[in-house]
CHARMM-style PDB file with segment names, atoms N, HN, CA, C and O in Angstrom:
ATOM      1  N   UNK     1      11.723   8.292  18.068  1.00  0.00      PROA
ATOM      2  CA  UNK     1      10.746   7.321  17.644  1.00  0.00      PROA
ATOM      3  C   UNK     1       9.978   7.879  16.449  1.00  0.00      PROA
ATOM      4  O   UNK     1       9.801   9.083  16.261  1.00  0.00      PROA
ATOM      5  N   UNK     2       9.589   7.016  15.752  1.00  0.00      PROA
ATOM      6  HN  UNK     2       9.733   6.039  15.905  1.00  0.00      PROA
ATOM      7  CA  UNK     2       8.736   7.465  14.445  1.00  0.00      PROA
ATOM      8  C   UNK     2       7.470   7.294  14.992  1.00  0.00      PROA
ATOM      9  O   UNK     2       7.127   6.817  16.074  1.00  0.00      PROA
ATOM     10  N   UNK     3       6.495   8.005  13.589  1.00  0.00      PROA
ATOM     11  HN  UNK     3       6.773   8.393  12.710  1.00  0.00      PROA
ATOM     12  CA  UNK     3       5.138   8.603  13.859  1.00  0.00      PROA
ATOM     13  C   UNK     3       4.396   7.867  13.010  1.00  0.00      PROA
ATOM     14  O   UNK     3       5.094   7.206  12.241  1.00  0.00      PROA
ATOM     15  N   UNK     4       3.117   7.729  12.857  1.00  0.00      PROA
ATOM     16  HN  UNK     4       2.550   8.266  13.481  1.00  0.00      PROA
ATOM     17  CA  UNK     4       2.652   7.373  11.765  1.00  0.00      PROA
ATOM     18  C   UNK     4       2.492   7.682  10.827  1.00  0.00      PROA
ATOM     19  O   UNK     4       2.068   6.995   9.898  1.00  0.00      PROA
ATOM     20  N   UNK     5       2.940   9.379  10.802  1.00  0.00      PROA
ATOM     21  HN  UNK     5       3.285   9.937  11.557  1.00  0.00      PROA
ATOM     22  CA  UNK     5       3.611  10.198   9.589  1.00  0.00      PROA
ATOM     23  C   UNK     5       4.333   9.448   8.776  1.00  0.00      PROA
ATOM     24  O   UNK     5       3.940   8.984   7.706  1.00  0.00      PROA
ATOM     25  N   UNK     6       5.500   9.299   9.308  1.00  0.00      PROA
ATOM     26  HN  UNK     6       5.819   9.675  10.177  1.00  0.00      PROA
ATOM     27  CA  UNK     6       7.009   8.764   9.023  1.00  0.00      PROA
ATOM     28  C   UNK     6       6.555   7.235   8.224  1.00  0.00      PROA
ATOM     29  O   UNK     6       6.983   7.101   7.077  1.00  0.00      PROA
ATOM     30  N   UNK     7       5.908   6.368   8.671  1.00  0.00      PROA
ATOM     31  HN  UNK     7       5.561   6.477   9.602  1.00  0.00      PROA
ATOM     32  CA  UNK     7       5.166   5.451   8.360  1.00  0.00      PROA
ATOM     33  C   UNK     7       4.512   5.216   7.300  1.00  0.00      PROA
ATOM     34  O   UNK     7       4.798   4.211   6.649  1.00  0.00      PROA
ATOM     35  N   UNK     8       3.538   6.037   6.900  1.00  0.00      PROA
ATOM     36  HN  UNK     8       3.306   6.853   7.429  1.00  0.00      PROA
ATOM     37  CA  UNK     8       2.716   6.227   6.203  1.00  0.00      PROA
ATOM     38  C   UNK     8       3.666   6.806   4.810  1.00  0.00      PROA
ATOM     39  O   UNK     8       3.496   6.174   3.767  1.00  0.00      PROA
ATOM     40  N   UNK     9       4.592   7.916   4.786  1.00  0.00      PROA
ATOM     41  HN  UNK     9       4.729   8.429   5.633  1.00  0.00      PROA
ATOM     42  CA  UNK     9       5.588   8.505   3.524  1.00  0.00      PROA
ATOM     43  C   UNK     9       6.323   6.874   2.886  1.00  0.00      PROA
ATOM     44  O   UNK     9       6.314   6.446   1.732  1.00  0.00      PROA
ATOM     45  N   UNK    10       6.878   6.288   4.072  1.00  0.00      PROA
ATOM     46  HN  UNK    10       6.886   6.636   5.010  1.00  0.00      PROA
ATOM     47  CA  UNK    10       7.450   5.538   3.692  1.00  0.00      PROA
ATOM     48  C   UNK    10       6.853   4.205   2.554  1.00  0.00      PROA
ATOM     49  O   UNK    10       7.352   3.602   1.604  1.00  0.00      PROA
ATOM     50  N   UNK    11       5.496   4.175   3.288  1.00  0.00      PROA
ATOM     51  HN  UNK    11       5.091   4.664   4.060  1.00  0.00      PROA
ATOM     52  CA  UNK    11       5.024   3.280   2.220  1.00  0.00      PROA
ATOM     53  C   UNK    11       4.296   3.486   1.103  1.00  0.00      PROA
ATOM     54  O   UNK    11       4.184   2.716   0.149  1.00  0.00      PROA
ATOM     55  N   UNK    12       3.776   4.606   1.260  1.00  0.00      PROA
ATOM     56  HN  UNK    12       3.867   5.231   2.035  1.00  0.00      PROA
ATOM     57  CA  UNK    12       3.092   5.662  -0.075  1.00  0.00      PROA
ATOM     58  C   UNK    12       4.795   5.662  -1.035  1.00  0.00      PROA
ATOM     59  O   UNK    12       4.561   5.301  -2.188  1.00  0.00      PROA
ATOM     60  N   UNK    13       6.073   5.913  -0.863  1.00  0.00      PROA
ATOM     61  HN  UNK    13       6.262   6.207   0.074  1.00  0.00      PROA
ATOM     62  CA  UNK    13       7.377   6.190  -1.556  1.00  0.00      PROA
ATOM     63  C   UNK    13       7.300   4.592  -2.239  1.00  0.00      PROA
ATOM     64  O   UNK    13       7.292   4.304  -3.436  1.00  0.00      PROA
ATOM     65  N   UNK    14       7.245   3.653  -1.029  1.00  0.00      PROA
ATOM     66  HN  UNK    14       7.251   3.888  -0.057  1.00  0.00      PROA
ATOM     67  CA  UNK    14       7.536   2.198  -1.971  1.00  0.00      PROA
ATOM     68  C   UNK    14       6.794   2.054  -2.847  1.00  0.00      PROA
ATOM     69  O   UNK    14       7.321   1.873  -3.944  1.00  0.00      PROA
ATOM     70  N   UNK    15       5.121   2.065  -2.778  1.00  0.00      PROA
ATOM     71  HN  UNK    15       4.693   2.212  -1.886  1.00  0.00      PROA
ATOM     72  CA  UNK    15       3.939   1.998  -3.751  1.00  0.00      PROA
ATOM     73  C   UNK    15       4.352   2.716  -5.228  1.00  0.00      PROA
ATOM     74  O   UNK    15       4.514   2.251  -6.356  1.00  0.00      PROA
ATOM     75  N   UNK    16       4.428   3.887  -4.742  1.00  0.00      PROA
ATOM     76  HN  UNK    16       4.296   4.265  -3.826  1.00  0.00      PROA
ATOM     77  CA  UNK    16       4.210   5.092  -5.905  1.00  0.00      PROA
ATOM     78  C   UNK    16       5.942   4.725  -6.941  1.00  0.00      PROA
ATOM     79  O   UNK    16       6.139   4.954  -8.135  1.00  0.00      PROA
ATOM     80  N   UNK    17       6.536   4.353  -6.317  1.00  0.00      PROA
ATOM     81  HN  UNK    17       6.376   4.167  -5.347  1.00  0.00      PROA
ATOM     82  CA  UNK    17       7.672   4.171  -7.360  1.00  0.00      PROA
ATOM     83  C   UNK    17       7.790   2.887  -7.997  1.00  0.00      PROA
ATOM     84  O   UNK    17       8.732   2.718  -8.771  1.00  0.00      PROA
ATOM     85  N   UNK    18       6.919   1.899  -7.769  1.00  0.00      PROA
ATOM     86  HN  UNK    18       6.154   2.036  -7.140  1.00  0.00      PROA
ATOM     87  CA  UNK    18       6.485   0.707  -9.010  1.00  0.00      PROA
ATOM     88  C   UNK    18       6.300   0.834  -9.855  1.00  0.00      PROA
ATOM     89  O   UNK    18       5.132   1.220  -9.864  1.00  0.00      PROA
ATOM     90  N   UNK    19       6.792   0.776 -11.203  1.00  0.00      PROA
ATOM     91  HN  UNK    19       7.742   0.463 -11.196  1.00  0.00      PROA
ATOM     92  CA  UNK    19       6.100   1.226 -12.210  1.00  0.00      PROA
ATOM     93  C   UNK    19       4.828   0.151 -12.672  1.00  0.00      PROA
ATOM     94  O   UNK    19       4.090   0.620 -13.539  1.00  0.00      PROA
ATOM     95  N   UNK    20       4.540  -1.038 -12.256  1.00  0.00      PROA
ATOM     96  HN  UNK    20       5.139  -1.419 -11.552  1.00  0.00      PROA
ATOM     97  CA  UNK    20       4.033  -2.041 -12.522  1.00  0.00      PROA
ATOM     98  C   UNK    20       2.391  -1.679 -12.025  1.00  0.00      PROA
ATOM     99  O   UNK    20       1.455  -2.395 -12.383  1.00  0.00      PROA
ATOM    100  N   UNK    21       2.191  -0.368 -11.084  1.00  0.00      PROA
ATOM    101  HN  UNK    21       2.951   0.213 -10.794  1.00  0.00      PROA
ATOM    102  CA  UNK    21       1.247  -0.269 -10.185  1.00  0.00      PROA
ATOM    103  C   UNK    21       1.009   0.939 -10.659  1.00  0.00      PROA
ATOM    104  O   UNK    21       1.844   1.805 -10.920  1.00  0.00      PROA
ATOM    105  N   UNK    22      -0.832   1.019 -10.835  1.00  0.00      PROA
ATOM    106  HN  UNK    22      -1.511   0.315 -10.623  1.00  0.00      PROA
ATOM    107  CA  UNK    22      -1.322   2.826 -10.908  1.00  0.00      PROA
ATOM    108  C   UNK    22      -1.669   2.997  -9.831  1.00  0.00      PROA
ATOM    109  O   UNK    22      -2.794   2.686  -9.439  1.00  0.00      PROA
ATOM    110  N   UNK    23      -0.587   3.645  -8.958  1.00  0.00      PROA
ATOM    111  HN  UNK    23       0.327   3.897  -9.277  1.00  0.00      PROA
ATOM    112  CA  UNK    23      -0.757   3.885  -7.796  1.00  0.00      PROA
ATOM    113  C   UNK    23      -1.619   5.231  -7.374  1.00  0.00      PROA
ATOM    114  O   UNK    23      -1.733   5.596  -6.204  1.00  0.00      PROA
ATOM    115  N   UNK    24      -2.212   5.919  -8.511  1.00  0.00      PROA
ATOM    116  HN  UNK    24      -2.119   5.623  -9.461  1.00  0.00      PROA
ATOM    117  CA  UNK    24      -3.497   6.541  -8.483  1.00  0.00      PROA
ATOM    118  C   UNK    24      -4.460   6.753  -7.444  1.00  0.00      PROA
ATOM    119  O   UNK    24      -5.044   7.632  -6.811  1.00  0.00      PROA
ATOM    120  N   UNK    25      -4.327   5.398  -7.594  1.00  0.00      PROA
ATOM    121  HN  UNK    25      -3.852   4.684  -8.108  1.00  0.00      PROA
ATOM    122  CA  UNK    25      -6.217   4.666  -7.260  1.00  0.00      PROA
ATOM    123  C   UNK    25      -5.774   4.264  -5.566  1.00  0.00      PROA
ATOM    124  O   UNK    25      -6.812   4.150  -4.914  1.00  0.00      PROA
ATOM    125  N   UNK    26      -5.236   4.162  -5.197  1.00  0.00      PROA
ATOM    126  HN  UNK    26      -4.393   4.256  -5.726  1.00  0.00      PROA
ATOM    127  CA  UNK    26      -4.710   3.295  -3.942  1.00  0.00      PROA
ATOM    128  C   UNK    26      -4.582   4.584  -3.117  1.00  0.00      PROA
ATOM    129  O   UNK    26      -4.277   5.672  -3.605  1.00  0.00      PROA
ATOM    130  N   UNK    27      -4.884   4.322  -1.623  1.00  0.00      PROA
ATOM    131  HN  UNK    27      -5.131   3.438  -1.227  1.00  0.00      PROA
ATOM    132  CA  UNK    27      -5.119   5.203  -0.539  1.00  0.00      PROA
ATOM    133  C   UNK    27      -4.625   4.251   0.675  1.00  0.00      PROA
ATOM    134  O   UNK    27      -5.051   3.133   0.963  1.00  0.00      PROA
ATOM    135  N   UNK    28      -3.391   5.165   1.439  1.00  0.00      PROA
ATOM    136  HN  UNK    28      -3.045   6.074   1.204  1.00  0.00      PROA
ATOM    137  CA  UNK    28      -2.603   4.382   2.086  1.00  0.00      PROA
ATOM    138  C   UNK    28      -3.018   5.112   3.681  1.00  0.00      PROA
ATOM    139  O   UNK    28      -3.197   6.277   4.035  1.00  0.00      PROA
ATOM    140  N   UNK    29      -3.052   4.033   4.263  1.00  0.00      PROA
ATOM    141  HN  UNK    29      -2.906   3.087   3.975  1.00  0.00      PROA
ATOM    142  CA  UNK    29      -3.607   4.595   5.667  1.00  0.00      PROA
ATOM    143  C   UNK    29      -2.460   3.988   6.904  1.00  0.00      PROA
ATOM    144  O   UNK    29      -2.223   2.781   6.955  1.00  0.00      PROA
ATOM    145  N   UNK    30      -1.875   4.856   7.756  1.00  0.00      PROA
ATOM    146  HN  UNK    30      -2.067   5.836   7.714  1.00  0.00      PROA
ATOM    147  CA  UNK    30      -1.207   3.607   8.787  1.00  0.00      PROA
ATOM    148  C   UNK    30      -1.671   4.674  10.381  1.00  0.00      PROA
ATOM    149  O   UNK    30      -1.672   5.885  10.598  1.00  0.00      PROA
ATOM    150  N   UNK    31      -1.980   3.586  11.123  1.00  0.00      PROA
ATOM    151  HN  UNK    31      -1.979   2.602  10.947  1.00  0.00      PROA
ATOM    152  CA  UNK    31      -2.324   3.402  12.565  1.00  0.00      PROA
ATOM    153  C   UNK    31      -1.784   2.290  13.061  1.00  0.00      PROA
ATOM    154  O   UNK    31      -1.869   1.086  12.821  1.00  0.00      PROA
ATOM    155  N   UNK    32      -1.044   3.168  14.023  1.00  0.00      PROA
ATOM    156  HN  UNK    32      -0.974   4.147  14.218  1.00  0.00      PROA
ATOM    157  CA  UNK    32      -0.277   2.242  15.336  1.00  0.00      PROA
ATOM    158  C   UNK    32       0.422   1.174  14.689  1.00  0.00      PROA
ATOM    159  O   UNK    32       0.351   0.041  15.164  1.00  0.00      PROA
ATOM    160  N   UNK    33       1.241   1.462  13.423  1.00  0.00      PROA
ATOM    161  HN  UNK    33       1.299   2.383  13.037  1.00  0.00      PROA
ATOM    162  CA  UNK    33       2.460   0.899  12.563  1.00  0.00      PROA
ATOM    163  C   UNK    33       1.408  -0.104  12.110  1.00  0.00      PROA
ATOM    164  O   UNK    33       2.054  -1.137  11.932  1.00  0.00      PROA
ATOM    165  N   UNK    34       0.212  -0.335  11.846  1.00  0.00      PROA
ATOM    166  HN  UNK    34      -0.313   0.504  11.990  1.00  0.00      PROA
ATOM    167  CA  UNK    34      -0.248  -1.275  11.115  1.00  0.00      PROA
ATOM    168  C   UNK    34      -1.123  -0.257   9.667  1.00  0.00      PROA
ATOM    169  O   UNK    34      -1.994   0.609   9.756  1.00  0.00      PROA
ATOM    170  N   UNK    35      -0.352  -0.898   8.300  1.00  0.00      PROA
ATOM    171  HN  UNK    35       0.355  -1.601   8.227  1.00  0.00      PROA
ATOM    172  CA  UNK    35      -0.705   0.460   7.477  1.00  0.00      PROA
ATOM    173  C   UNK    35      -1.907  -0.456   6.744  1.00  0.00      PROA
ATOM    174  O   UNK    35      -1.892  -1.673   6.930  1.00  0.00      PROA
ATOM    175  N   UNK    36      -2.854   0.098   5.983  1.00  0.00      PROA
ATOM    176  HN  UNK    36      -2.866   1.086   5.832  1.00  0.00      PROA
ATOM    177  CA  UNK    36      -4.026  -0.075   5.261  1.00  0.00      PROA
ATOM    178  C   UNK    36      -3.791   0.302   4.082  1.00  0.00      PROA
ATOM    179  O   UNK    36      -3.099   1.297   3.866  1.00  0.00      PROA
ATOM    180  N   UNK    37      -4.341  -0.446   3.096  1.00  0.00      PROA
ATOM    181  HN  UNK    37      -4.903  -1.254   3.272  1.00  0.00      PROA
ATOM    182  CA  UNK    37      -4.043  -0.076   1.684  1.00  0.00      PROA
ATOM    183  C   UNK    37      -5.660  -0.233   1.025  1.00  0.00      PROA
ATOM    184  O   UNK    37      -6.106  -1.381   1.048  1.00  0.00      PROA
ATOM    185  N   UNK    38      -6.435   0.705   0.521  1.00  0.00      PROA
ATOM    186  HN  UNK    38      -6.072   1.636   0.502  1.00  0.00      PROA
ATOM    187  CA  UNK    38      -7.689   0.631   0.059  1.00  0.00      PROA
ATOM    188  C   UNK    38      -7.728   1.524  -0.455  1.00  0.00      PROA
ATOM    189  O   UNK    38      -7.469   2.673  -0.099  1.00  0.00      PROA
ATOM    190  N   UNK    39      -8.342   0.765  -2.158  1.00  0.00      PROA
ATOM    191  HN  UNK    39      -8.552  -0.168  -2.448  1.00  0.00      PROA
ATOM    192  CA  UNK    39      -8.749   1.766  -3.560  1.00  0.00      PROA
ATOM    193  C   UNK    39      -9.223   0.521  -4.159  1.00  0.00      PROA
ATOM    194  O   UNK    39      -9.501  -0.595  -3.718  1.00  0.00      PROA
ATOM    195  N   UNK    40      -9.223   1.149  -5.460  1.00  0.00      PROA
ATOM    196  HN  UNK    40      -8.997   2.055  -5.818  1.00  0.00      PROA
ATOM    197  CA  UNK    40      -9.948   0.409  -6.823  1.00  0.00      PROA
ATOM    198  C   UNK    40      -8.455   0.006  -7.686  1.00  0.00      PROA
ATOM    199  O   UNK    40      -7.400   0.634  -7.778  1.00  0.00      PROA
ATOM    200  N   UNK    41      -8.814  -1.107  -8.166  1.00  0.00      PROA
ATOM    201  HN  UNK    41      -9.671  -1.617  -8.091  1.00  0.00      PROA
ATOM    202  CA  UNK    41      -7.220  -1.431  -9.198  1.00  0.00      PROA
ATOM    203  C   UNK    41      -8.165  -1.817 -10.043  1.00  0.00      PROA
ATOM    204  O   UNK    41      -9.389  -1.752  -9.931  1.00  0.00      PROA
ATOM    205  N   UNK    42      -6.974  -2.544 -11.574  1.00  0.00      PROA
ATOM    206  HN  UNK    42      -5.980  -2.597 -11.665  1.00  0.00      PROA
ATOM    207  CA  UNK    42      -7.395  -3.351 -12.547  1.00  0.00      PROA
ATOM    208  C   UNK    42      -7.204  -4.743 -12.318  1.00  0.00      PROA
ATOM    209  O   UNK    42      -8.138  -5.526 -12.494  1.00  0.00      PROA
ATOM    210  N   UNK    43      -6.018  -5.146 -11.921  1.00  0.00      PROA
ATOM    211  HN  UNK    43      -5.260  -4.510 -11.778  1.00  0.00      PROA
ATOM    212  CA  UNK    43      -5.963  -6.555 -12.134  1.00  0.00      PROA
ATOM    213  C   UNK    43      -5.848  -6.895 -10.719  1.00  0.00      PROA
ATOM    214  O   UNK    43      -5.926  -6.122  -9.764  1.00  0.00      PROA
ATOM    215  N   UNK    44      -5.627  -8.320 -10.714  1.00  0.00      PROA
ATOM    216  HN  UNK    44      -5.564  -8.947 -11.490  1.00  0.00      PROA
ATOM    217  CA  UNK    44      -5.102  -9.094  -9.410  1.00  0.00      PROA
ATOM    218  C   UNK    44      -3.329  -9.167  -9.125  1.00  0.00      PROA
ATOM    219  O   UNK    44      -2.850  -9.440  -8.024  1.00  0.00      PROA
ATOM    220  N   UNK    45      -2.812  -8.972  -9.911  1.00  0.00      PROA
ATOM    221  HN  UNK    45      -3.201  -8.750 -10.805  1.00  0.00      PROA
ATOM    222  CA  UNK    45      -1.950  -8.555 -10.246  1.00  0.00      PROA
ATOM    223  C   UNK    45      -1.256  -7.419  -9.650  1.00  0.00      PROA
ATOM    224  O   UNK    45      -0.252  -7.392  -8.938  1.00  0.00      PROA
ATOM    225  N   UNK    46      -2.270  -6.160 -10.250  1.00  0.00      PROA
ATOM    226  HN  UNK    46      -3.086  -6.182 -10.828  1.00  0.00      PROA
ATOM    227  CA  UNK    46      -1.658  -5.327  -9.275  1.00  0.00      PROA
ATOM    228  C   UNK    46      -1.835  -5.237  -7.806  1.00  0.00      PROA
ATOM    229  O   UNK    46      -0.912  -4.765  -7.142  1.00  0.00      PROA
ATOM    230  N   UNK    47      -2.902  -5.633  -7.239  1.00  0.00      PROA
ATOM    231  HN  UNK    47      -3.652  -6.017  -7.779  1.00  0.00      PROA
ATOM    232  CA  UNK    47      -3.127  -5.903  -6.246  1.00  0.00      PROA
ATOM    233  C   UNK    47      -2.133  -6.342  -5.256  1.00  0.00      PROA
ATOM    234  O   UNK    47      -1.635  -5.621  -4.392  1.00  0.00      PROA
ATOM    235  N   UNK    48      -1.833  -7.862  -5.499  1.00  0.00      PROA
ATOM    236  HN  UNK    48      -2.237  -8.448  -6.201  1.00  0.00      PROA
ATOM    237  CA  UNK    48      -1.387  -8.816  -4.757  1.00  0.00      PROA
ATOM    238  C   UNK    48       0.560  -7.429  -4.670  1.00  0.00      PROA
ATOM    239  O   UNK    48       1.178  -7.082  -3.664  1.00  0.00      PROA
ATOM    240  N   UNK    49       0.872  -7.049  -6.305  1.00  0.00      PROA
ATOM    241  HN  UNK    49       0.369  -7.331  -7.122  1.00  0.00      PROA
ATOM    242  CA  UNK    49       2.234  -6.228  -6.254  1.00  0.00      PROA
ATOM    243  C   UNK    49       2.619  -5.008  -5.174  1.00  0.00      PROA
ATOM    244  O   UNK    49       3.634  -4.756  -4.526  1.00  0.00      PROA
ATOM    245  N   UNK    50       0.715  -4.092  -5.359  1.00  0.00      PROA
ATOM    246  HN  UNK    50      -0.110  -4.297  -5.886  1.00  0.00      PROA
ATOM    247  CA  UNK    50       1.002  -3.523  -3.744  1.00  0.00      PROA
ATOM    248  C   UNK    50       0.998  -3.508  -2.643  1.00  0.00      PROA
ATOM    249  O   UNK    50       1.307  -2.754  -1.719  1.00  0.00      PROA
ATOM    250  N   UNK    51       0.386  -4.971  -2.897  1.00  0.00      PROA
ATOM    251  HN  UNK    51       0.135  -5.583  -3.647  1.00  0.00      PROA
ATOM    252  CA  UNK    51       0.605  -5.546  -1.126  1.00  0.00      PROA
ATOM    253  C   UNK    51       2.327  -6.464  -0.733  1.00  0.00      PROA
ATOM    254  O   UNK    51       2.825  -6.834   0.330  1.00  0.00      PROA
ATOM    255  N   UNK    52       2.692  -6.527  -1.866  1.00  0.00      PROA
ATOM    256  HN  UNK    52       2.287  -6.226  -2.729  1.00  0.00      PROA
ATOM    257  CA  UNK    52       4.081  -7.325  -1.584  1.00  0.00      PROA
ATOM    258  C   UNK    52       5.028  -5.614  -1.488  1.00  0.00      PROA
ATOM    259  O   UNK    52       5.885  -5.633  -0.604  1.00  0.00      PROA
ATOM    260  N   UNK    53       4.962  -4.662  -2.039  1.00  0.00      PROA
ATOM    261  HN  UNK    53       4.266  -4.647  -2.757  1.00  0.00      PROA
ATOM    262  CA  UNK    53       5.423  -3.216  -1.676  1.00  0.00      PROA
ATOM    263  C   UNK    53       5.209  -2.921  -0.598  1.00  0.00      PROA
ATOM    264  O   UNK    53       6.186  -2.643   0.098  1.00  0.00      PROA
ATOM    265  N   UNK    54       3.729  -2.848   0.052  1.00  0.00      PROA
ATOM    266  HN  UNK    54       2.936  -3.074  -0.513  1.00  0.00      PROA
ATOM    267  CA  UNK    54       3.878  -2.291   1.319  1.00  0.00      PROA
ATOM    268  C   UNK    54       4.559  -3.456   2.541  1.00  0.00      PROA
ATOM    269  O   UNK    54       4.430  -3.136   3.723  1.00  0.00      PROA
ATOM    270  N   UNK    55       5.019  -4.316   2.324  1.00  0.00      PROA
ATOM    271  HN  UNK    55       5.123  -4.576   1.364  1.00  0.00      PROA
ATOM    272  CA  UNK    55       5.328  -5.608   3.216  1.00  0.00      PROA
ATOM    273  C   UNK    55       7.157  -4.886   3.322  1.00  0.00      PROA
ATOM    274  O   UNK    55       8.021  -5.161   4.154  1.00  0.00      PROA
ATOM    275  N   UNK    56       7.214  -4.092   2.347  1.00  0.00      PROA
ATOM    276  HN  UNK    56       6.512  -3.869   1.671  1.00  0.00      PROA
ATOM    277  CA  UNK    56       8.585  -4.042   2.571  1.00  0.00      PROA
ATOM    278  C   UNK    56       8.941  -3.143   2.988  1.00  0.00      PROA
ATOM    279  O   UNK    56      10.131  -3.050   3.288  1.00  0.00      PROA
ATOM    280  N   UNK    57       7.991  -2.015   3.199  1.00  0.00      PROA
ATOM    281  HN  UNK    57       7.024  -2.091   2.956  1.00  0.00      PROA
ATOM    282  CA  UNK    57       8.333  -0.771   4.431  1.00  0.00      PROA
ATOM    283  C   UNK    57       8.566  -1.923   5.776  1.00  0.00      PROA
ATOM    284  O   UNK    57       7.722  -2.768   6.077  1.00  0.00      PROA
ATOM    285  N   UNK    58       9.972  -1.730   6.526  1.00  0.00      PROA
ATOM    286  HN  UNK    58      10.657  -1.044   6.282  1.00  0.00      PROA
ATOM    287  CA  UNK    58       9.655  -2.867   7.497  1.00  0.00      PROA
ATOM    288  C   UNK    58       9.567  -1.964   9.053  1.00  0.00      PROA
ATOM    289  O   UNK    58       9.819  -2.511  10.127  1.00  0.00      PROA
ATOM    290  N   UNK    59       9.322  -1.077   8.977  1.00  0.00      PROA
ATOM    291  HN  UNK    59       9.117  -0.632   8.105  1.00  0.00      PROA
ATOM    292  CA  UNK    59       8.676  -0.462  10.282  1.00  0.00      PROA
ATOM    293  C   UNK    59       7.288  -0.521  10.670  1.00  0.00      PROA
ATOM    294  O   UNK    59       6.755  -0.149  11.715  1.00  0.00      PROA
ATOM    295  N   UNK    60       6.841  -1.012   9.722  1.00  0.00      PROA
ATOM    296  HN  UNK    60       7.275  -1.314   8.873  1.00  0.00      PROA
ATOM    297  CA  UNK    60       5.383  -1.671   9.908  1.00  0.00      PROA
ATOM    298  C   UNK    60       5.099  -2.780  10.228  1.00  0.00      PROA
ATOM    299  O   UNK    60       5.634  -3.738   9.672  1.00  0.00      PROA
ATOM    300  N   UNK    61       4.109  -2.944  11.287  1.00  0.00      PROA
ATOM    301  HN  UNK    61       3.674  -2.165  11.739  1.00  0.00      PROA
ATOM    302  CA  UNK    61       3.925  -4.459  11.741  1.00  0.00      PROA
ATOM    303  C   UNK    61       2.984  -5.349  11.336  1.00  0.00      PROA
ATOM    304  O   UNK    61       2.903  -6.520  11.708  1.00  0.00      PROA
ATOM    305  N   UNK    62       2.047  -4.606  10.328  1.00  0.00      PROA
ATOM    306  HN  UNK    62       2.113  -3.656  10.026  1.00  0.00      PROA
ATOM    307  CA  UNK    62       0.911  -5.028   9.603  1.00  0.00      PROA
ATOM    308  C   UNK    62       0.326  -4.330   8.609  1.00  0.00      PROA
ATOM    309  O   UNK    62      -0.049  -3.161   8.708  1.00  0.00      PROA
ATOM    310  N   UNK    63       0.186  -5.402   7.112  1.00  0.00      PROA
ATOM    311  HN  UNK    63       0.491  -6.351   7.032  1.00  0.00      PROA
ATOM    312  CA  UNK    63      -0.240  -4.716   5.895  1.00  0.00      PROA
ATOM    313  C   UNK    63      -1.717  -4.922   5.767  1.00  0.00      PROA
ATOM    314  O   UNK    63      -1.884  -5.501   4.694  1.00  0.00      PROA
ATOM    315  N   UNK    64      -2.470  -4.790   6.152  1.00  0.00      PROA
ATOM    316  HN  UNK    64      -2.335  -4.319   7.024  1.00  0.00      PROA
ATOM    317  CA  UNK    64      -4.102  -5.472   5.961  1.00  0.00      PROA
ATOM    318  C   UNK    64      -4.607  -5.166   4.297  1.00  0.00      PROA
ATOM    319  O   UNK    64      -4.845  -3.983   4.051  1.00  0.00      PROA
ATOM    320  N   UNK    65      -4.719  -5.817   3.552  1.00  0.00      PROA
ATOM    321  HN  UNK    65      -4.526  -6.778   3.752  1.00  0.00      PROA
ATOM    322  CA  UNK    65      -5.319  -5.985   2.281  1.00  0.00      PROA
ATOM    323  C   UNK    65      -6.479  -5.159   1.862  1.00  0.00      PROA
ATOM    324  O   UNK    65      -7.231  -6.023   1.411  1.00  0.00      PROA
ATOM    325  N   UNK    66      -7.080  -4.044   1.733  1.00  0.00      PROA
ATOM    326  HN  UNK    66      -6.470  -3.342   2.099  1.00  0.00      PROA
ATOM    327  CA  UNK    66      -8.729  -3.845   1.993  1.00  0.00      PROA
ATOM    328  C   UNK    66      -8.669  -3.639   0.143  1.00  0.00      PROA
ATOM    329  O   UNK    66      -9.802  -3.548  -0.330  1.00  0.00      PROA
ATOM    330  N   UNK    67      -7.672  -3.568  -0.768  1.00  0.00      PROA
ATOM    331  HN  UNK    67      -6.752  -3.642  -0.383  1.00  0.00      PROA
ATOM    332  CA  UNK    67      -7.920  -3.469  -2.162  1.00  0.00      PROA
ATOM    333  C   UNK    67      -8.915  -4.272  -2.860  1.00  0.00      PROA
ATOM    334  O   UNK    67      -9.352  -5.349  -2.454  1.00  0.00      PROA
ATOM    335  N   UNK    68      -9.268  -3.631  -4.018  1.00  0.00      PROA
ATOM    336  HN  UNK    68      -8.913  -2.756  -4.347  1.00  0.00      PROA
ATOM    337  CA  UNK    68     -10.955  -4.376  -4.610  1.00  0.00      PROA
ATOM    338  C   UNK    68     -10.531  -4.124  -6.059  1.00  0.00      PROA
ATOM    339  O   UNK    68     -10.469  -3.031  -6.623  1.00  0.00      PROA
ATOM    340  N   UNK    69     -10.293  -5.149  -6.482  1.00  0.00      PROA
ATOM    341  HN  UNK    69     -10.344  -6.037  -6.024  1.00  0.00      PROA
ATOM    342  CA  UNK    69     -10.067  -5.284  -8.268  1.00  0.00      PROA
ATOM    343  C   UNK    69     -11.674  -5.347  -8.802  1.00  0.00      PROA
ATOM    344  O   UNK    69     -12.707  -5.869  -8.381  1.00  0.00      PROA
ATOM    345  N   UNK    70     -11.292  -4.513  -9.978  1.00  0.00      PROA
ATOM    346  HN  UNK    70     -10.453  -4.090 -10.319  1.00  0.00      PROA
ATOM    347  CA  UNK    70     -12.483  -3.834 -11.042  1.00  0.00      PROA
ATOM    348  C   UNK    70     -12.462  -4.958 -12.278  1.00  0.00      PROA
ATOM    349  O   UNK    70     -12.152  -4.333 -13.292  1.00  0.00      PROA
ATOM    350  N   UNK    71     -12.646  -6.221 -12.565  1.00  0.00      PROA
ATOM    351  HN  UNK    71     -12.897  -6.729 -11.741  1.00  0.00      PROA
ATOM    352  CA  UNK    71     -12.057  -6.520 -13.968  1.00  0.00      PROA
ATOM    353  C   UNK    71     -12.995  -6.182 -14.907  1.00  0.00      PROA
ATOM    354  O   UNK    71     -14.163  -5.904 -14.638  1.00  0.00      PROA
ATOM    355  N   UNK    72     -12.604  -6.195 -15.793  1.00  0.00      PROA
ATOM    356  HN  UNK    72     -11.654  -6.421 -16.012  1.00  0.00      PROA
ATOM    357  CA  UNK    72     -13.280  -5.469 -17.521  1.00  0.00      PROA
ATOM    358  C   UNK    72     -14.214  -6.473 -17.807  1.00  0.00      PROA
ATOM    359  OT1 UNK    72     -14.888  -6.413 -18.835  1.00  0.00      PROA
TER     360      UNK     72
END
């Protein structure tokens, strides 16, 4: 069985290899296969892109949104 280790690599790997995303700023959290995604971005854009990334780790049963766009 996987861990929330295992969990957590997996969706930090999908994020971080977008090039579309400064995956910088973003702090990936997972408990009990439901993972958390909370930081600072620029657009809505990127936002909404790392939440459609983490949807596709599919050992997870829940992406909860907590990201907060900065606009200029």
């Amino acid at each position: 069985m996987r861990d929330d280790g295992d969990h957590h690599r997996d969706k930090e790997l999908e994020i971080g290899c977008d090039p579309a995303i400064d995956a910088h700023e973003i702090s990936v959290g997972v408990r009990n296969r439901i993972g958390i995604l909370t930081g600072l971005l620029r657009s809505y854009r990127e936002r909404f892109q790392a939440e459609r990334d983490a949807r596709r780790v599919a050992s997870l049963a829940a992406v909860p949104n907590a990201l907060e766009v900065k606009v200029a």
